[in-house]
C-alpha positions in Angstrom: 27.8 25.3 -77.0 24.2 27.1 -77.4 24.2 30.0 -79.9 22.6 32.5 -77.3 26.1 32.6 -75.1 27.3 34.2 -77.6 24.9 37.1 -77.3 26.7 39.6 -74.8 28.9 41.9 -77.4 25.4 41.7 -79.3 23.4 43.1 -76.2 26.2 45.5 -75.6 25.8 47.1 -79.2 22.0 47.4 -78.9 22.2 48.8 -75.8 24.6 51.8 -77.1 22.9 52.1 -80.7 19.3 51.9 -79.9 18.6 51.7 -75.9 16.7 54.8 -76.2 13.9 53.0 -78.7 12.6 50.8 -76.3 11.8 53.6 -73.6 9.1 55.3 -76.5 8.1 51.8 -78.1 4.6 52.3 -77.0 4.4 55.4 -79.7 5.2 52.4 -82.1 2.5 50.2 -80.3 -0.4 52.9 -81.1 0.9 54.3 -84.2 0.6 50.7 -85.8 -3.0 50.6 -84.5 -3.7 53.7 -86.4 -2.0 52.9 -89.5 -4.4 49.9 -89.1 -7.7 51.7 -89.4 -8.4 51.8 -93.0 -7.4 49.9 -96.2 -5.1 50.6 -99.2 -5.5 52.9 -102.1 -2.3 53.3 -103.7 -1.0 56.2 -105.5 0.9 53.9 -107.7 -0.6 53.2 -110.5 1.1 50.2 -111.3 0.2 48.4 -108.0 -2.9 49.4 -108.4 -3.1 47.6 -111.3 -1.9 44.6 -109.8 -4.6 44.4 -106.8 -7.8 42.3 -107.1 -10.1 45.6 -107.0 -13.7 43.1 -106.6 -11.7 41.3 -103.5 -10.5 44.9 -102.1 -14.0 46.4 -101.9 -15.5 43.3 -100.9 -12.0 43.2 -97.4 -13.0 46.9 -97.1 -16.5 46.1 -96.2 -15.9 43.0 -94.8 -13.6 44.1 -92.4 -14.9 47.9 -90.8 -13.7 47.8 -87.4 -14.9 47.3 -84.9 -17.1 44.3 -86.8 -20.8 45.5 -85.9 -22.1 43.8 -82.7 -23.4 40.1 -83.6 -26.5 41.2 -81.9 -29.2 38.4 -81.3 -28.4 34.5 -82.7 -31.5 32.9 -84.6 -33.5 30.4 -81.9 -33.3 27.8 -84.4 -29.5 27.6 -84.5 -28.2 24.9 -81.6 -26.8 26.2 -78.3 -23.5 26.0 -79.1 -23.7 27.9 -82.1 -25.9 30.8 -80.9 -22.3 31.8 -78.8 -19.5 33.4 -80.5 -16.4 32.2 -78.6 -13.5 30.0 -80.3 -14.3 27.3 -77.7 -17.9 26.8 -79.2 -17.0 25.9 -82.6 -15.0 23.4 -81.2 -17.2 20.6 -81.1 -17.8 20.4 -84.6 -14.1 21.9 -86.0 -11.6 20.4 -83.9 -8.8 20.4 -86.4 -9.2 24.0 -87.1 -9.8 24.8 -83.3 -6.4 23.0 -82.5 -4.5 24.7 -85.3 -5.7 28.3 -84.2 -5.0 27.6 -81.0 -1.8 27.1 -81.5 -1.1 30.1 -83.6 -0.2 33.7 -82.5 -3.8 35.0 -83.7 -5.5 33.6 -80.5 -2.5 35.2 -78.7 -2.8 38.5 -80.2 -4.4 39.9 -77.2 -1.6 38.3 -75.1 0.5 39.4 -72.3 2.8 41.5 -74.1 -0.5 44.0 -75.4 -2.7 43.4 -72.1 0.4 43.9 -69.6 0.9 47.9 -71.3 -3.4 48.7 -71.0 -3.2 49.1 -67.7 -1.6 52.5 -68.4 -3.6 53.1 -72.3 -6.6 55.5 -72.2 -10.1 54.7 -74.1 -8.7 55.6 -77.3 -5.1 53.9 -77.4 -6.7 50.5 -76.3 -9.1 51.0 -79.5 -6.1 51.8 -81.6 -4.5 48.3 -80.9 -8.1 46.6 -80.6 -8.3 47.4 -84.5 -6.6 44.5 -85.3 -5.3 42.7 -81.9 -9.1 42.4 -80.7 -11.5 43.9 -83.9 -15.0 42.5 -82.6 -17.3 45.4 -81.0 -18.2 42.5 -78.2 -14.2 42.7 -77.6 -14.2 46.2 -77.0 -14.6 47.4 -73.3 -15.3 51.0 -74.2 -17.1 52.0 -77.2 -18.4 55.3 -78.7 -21.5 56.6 -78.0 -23.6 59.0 -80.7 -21.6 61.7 -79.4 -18.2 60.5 -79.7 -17.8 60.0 -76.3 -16.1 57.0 -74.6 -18.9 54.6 -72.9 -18.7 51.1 -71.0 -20.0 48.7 -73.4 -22.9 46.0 -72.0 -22.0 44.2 -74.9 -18.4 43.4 -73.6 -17.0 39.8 -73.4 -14.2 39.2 -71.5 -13.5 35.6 -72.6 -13.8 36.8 -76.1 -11.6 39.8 -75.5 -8.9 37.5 -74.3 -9.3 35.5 -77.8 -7.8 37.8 -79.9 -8.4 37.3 -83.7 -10.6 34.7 -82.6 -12.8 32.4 -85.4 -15.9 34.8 -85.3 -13.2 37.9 -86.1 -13.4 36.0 -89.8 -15.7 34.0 -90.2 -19.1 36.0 -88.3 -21.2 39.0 -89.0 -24.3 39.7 -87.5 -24.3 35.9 -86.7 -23.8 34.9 -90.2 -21.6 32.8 -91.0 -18.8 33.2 -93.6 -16.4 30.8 -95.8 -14.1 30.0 -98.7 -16.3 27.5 -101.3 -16.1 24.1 -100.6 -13.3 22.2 -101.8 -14.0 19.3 -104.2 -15.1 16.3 -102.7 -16.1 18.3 -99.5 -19.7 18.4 -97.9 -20.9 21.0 -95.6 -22.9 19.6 -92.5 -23.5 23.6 -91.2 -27.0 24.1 -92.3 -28.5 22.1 -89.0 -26.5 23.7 -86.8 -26.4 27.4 -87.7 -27.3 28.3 -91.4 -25.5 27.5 -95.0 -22.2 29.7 -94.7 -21.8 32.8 -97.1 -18.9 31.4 -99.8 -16.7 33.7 -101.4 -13.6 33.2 -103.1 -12.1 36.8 -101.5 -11.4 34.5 -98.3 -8.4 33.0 -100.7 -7.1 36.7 -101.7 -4.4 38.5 -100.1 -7.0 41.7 -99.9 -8.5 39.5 -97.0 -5.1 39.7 -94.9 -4.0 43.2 -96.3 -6.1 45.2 -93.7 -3.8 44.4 -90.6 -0.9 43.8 -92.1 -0.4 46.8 -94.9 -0.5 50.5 -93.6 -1.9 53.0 -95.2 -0.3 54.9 -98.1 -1.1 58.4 -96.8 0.8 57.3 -93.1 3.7 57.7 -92.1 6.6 56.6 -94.1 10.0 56.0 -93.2 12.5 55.6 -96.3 10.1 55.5 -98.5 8.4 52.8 -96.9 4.7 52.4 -94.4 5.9 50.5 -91.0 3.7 47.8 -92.2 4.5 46.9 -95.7 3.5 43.3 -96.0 1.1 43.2 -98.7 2.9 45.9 -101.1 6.0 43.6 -100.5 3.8 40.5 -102.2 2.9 42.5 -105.2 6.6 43.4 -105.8 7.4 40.2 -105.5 7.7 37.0 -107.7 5.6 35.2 -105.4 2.4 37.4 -106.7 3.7 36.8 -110.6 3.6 33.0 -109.5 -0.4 33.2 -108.1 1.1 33.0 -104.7 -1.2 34.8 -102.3 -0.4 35.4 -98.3 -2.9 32.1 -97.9 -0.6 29.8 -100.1 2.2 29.9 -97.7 0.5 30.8 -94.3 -2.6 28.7 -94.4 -1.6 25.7 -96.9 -4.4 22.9 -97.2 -6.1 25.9 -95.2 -4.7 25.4 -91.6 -4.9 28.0 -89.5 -1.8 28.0 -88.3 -0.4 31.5 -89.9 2.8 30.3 -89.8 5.7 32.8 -89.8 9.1 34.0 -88.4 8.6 32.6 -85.3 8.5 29.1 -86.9 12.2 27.6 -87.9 10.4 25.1 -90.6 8.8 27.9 -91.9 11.7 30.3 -92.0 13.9 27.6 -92.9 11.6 26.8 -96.2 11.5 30.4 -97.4 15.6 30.9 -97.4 18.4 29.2 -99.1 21.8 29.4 -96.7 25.2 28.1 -98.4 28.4 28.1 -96.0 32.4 27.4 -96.6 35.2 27.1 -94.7 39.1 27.3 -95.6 39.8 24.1 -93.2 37.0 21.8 -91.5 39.8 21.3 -88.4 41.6 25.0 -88.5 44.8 25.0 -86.2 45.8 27.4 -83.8 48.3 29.7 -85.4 46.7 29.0 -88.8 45.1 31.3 -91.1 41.6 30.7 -91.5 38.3 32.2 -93.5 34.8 31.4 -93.6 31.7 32.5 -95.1 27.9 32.5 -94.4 25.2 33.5 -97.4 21.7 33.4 -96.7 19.5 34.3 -99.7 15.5 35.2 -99.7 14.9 32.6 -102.1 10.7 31.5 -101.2 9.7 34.3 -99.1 6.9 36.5 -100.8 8.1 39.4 -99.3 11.0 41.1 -97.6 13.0 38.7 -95.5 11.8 39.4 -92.7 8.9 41.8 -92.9 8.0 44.2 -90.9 10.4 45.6 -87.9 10.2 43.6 -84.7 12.2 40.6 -86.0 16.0 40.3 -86.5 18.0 37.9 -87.9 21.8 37.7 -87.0 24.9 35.7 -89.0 27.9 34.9 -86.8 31.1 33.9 -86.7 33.5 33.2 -83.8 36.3 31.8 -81.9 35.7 30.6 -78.5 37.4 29.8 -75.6 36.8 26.6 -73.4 34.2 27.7 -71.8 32.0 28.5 -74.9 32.8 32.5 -74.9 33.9 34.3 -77.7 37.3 35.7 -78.2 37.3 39.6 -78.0 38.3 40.6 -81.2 37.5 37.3 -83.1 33.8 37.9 -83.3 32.0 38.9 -86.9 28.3 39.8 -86.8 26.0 41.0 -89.8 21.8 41.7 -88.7 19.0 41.8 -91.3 16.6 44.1 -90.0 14.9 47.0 -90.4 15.5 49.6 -87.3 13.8 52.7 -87.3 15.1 55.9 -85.4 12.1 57.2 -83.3 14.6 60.0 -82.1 13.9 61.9 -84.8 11.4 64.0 -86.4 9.7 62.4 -88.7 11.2 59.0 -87.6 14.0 57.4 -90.2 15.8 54.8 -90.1 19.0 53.3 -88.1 19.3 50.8 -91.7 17.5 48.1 -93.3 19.3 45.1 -94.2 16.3 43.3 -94.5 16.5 40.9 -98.1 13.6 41.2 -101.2 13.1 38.0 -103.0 16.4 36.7 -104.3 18.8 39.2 -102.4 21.5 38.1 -100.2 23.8 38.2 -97.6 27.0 36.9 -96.6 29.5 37.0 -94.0 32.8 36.8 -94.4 35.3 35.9 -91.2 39.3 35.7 -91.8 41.3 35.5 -88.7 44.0 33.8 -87.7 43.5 31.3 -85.0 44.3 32.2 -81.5 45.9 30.0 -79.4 43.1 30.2 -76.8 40.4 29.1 -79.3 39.0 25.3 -78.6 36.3 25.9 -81.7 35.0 27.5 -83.9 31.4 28.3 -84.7 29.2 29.6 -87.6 25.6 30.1 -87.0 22.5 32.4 -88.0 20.3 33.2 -84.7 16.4 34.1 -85.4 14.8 36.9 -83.0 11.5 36.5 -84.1 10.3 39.5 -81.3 13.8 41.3 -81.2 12.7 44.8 -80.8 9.7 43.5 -78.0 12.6 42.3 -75.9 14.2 45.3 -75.2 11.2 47.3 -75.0 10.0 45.1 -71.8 13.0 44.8 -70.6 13.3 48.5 -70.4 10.0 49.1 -69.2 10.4 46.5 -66.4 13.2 47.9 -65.1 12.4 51.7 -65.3 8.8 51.3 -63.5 9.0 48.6 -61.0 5.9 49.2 -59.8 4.4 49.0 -63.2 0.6 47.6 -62.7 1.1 44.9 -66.3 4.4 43.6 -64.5 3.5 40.2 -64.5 2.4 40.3 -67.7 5.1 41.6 -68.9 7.8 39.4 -67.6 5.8 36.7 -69.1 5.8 38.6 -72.6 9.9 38.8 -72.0 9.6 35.4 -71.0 7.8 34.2 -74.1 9.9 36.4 -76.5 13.3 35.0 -75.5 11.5 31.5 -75.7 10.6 32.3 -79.2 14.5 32.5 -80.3 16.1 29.8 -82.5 19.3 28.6 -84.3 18.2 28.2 -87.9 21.9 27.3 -88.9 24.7 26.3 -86.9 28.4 24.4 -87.9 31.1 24.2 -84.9 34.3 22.8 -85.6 36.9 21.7 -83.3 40.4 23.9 -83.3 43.5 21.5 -83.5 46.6 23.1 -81.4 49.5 23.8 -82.9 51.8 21.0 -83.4 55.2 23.1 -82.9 
């Protein structure tokens, strides 16, 4: 039996607890692009301590947003590289071209952000541009001397569509930009469009830390920014190890950016331990179980940030693969925020720092109607996006991003994975 039929008294919860969230998600869309615009300075002295302040200044001008217009390519660089889109660099870095393309920074400006700017003035589409889309040439309206929203004649469509495209990191002003060579390596760049820049900041987590660490002086939500990624990794043992965000998300430097919506990669940052009382329980029978997932190799809370949920489970079920009313145990990790509220707080966080855990714990006695028995942990890496297009497709069904939103819903329940799962097979009663 698939772990998502067992989803309905799930769904039902949600939509009691928390329906009303997805009707105002957008506020969450936005706010996260303003809590984008700037980098940290913390107020704790202690983390401050712990931050690389020559790689910080160096992010914090490397990455003003919207990056400066590339304006006019040397003649003497080749054709290919005189143009800034992904596809151009492809000749010449096909392995790192294939990687990105398969990662969710060249779908950052995907359906699920394009389908909700059909109805986003000037300013909100520049809010999420920050870090969905942070070139000037990817901006469609820019601000003229007088603050005042313009069509940009720099705008590239193809570009735009890119999202954190390999000019976002590696260009300015048509220079190009790199980590130092690794040993053994030769560059071949200078024919084709200059000797790259080389820094070492391109290996520090102050190069990530920019999209995916809020501000200190935004808003905070038990104690915490919305985005808390990169205060997470200092707290954590992975920053006492010489971990940085590129150790785990760009090993061997791939650009993959690998993350919760990868099982091997979720799978390598957890340890999950199980037990059960009998491995063939029988109806009538008493019978326990239990289910412990610990955050044993992720550098930060498991998971970060709030879209994701992770579910444990336990059940009965009937022949037809449906659990038993009544013989159902469910605990989430997640962080859900109340946006009913004023200032937002929070529904709870269950989410797990390094070496926290949680476990489930089932003890029933075995119904007569039960064929099996299952134990499983279900991955949501886009849980919250779900219900926020589901909502917003069915209250506007005229909405001009419907078809890119049903392909967002689409792509989000696609995303969803069984990172653990045991059934066993219920004996009947002998008497």
């Amino acid at each position: 039996m698939a772990p998502s039929q067992l989803k309905h008294k799930r769904k039902q919860k949600k939509a009691k607890d928390s329906s009303w969230i997805y009707i105002i998600a957008p506020l969450l869309v936005l706010l996260g692009g303003v809590l984008m615009l700037g980098y940290i300075t913390f107020t704790s002295d202690n983390l401050r301590d712990k931050e690389d302040p020559a790689a910080n200044q160096w992010a914090v001008e490397y990455w003003r947003t919207p990056i400066p217009d590339q304006g006019n390519p040397p003649p003497e660089f080749h054709l290919l590289a005189q143009r800034v889109e992904a596809k151009n660099c492809k000749g010449c870095h096909v392995d790192k071209f294939a990687e990105w393309s398969s990662s969710l920074h060249s779908h950052a400006m995907g359906p699920g952000v394009y389908g909700q700017y059909f109805h986003f003035n000037e300013s909100s589409k520049a809010e999420c541009n920050i870090c969905h889309a942070p070139m000037s040439e990817q901006w469609e309206d820019t601000l003229d001397v007088n603050k005042n929203w313009e069509q940009n004649p720099e705008f590239n469509k193809v570009l735009f569509e890119e999202g954190v495209t390999c000019a976002a990191c590696h260009l300015r002003q048509h220079q190009r930009n790199a980590p130092p060579l690794r040993p053994g390596k030769e560059s071949l760049s200078q024919a084709l469009h200059g000797e790259p820049v080389r820094t070492p900041f391109f290996q520090a987590s102050e190069f990530c830390k920019g999209c995916h660490q809020h501000k200190p002086d935004t808003l905070k939500i038990g104690g915490n920014t919305i985005e808390n990624t990169y205060i997470e990794w200092l707290e954590s043992p992975a920053y006492e190890q010489g971990r940085t965000c590129q150790s785990c998300h760009m090993p061997d430097r791939k650009h993959l950016w690998k993350g919760i919506h990868d099982k091997e990669m979720t799978a390598s940052g957890v340890t999950i331990n199980h037990s059960v009382s009998s491995n063939t329980p029988k109806s009538g029978s008493s019978f326990s179980a239990t289910l412990t997932i610990k955050n044993t190799g992720t550098g930060h809370m498991f998971p970060t940030y709030t879209t994701p949920a992770v579910f444990l489970k336990a059940a009965f079920l009937n022949k037809q693969g449906q659990a038993i009313p009544n013989f159902y145990e469910e605990k989430i990790i997640q962080r859900r925020l109340d946006m009913s509220t004023n200032p937002w707080t929070e529904f709870f966080d269950t989410r797990l720092a390094p070496n926290e855990s949680l476990t489930l714990e089932f003890h029933k006695t075995v119904p007569p109607e039960a064929a099996s028995f299952q134990l499983w942990i279900w991955v949501e890496p886009d849980e919250f996006y779900e219900g926020f297009f589901r909502t917003t497709l069915k209250n506007s069904q005229t909405h001009e991003g419907r078809a890119q939103l049903e392909d967002a819903l689409q792509t989000t329940l696609d995303r969803q994975y069984p990172l653990f799962s045991k059934t066993l097979s219920v004996a009947a009663d002998a008497n």
